[in-house]
N, C-alpha and C positions, 0 to 999 in steps of 0.2 A: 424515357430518360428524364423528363422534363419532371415529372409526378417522381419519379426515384432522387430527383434533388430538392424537391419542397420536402419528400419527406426527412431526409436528412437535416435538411433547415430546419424544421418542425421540430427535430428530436435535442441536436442542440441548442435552441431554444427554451425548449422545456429542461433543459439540463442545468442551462444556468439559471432561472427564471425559479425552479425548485431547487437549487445551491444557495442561493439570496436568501429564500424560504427559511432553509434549514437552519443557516448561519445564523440566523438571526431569532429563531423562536427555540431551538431545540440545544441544550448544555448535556452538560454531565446530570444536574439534578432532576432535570424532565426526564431524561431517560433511564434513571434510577426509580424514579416514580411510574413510569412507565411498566418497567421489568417489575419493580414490586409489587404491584397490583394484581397481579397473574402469577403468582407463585408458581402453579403447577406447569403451565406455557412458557413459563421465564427460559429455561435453555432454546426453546422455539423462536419466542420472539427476539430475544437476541443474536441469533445466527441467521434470523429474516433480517435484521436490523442491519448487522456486518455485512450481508450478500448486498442490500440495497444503497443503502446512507452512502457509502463511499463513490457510488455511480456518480452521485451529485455533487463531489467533492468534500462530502463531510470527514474533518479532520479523523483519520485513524487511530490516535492515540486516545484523544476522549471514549472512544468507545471501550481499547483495551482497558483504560481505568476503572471504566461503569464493569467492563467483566469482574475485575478484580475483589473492588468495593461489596458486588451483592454475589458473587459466587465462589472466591475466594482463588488462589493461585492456579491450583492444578487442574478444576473443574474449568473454572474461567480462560486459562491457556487453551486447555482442549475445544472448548465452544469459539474462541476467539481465531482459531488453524484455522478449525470445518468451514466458519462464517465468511474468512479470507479466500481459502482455496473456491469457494462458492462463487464468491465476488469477483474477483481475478480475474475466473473462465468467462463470468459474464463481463466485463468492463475491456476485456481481450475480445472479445466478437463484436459488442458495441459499436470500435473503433473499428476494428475491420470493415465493417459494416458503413462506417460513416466516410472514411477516406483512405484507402488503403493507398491509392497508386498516387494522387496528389503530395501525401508523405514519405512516401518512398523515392518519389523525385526530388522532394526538396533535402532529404537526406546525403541524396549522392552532391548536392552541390553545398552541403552545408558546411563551417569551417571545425566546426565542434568532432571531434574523432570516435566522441564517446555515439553520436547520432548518423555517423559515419557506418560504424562497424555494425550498429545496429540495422543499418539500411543494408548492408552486402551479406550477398548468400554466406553459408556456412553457418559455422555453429558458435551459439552466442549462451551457451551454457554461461561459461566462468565470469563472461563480461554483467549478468541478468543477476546472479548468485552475489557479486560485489557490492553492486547496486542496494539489493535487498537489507545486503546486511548491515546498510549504513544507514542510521535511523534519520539521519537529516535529508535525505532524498525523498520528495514526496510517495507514498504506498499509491496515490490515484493518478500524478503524471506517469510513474514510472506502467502502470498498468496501462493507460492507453498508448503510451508511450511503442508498448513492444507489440499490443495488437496494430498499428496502425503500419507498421513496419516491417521489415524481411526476418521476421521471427518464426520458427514454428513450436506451434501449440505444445507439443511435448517437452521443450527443453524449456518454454518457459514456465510450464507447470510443475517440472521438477527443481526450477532452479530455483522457483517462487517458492515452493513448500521447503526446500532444504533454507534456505535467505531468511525464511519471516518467523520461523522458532526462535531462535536467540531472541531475536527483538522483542517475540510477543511474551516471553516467560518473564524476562526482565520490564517491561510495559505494565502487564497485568500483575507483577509481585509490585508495582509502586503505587497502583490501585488499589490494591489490598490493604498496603501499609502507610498508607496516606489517610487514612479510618484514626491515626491517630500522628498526627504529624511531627509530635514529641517523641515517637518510641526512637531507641535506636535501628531497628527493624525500616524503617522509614527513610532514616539518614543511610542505611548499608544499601536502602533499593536505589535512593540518589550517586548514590555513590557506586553501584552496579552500572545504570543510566549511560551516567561520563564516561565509565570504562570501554562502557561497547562503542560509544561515539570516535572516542582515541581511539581502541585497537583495531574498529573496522576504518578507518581513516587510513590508519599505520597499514593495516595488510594492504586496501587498496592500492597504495602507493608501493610497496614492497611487488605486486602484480603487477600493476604499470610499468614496473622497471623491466619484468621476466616478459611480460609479454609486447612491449614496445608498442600496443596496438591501443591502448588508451592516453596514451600523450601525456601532457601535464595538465595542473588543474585549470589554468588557463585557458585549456582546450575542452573542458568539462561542457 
């Protein structure tokens, strides 16, 4: 027991100790240089990139841009799914791994409804799918988030892969067209960006009403 919680300590540790790391040495332009170097490994090393970086908390959006910028929309979307759904499954056992039942009790006492329903059995499909699709929610809490919790693995892997396309096509199309920050191309992907911010804002509230079971933002 004792050695099952050093190493726990040990891994969180090293989780934020290499999140410092990252933050601080590694941008969009390392990691374009990085991917460009390796032409022919570029789809490889970038979906090792997407599966790992985000364990440490490395921002998700920067990476979808670096997709966008060196592989361009469709190709960059598709490597950008694979690398998340990758990451996800890992950063979902992680947590399991690190505190499942400490987070699961402090859920049932916690005031927040959204941490609530996440902690009580049943099925938390529509509640994980909301979340996703709201780009202002972090991609690395919400994944430790649901492994550390009363989630299981199926609904959140299909609530996660249906959630993170919108985001990632419109993410990775602002990477693409930020290559030239004058085009109109550039200003319709900013302007795509805001839409999905409002409409997944608007739907989630429009659910919150149907299903009474996420409260107000208040209770977020």
């Amino acid at each position: 027991m004792k050695q099952t919680r050093l190493l726990k300590f040990a891994i969180i540790a090293a989780i934020i100790l290499v999140a410092v790391f990252l933050m601080q040495k590694i941008g969009v332009s390392e990691l374009r240089e990085l991917i460009g170097e390796h032409v022919l490994f570029a789809p490889m090393i970038y979906v090792l990139c997407f599966a790992i970086l985000p364990i440490f908390l490395f921002p998700v959006p920067v990476l979808a841009v670096v997709a966008g910028a060196v592989f361009g929309l469709f190709a960059g979307s598709l490597y950008t799914i694979i690398g998340a759904m990758i990451n996800s499954v890992l950063m979902f056992y992680i947590a399991r791994f690190l505190g499942f039942r400490a987070v699961s009790d402090f859920t049932q006492n916690s005031k927040s409804k959204i941490l609530k329903t996440l902690g009580e059995p049943g099925g938390k499909f529509s509640l994980i799918l909301i979340l996703r699709l709201m780009p202002l929610v972090p991609y690395n809490a919400l994944n430790y988030a649901c492994g550390v919790m009363n989630v299981s693995l199926r609904e959140y892997v299909v609530a996660t892969f249906v959630g993170i396309v919108p985001a990632t096509f419109i993410m990775v199309n602002l990477g693409e067209k930020a290559l030239d920050m004058r085009s109109n191309g550039f200003i319709i992907a900013c302007v795509l960006m805001a839409a999905l911010v409002v409409l997944s804002s608007w739907g989630a509230k429009k659910i919150r009403a149907k299903r009474g079971d996420l409260g107000n933002n208040a209770d977020l």
